[in-house]
One Martini backbone bead per residue (centre of mass of N, CA, C, O) as a GRO file, in nm:
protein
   69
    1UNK     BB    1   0.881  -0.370  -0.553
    2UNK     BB    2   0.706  -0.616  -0.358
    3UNK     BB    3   0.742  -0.905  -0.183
    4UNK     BB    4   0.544  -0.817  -0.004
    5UNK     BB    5   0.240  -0.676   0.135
    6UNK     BB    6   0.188  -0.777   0.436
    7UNK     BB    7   0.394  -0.613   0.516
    8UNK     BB    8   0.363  -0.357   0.392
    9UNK     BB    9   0.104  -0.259   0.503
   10UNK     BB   10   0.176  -0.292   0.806
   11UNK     BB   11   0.403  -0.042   0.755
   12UNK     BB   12   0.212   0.194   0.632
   13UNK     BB   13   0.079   0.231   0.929
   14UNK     BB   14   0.326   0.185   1.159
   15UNK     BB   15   0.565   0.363   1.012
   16UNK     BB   16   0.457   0.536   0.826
   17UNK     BB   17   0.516   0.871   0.695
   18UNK     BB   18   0.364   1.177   0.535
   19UNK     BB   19   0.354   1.431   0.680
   20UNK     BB   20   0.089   1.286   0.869
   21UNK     BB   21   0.074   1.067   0.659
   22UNK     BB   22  -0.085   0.719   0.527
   23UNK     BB   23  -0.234   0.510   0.403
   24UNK     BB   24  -0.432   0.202   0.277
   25UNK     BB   25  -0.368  -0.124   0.207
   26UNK     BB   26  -0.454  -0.456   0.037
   27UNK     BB   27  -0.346  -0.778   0.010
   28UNK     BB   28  -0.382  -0.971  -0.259
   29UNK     BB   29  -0.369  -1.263  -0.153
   30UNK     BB   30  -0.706  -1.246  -0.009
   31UNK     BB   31  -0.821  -1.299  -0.335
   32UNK     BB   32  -0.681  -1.586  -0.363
   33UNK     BB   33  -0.730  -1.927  -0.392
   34UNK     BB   34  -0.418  -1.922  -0.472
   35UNK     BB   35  -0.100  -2.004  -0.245
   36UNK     BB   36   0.066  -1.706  -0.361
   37UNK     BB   37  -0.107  -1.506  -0.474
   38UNK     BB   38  -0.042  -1.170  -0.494
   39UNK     BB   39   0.208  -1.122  -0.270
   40UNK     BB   40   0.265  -0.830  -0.475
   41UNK     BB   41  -0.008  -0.748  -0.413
   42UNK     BB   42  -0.262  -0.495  -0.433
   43UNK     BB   43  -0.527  -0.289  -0.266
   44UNK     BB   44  -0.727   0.010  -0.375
   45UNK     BB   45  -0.943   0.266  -0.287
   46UNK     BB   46  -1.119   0.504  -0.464
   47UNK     BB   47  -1.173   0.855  -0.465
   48UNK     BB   48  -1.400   1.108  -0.547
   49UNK     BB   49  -1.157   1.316  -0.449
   50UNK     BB   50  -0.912   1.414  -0.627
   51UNK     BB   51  -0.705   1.541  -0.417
   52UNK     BB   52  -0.682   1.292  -0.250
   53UNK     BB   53  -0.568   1.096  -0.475
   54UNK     BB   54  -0.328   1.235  -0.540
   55UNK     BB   55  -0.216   1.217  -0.240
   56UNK     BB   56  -0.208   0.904  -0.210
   57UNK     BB   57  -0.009   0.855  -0.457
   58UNK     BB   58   0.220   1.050  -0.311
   59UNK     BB   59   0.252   0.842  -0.041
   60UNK     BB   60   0.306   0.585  -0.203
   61UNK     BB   61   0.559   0.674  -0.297
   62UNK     BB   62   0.700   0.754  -0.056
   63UNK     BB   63   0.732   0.478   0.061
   64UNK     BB   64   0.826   0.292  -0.179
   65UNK     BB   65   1.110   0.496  -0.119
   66UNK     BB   66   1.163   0.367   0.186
   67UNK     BB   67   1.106   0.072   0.149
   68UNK     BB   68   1.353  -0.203   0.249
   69UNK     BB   69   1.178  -0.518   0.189
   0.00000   0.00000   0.00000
């Protein structure tokens, strides 16, 4: 649901949080050779404590339902 993911990215550092928390994504067009690829998606790396990852990924919804662009 995210057509830009580099302002996605800078804004779920810089201006969300759920409850004093928030993720680190990376924009997956730095990974593509062709210009405009990746620009709606994004990369993301998992951690192996599942408690972490649950909640990383119930952030990542939080975000994605208050985000606006």
């Amino acid at each position: 649901p995210v057509t830009d993911t580099d302002d996605f990215a800078q804004w779920i550092l810089e201006d969300f949080n759920h409850n004093n928390e928030t993720v680190m994504v990376a924009p997956a067009s730095g990974f593509y050779s062709t210009k405009g690829e990746g620009k709606n998606q994004i990369r993301m790396a998992y951690v192996l404590n599942k408690k972490d990852l649950i909640r990383s990924v119930e952030i990542l919804g939080e975000a994605l339902k208050a985000y606006k662009k």
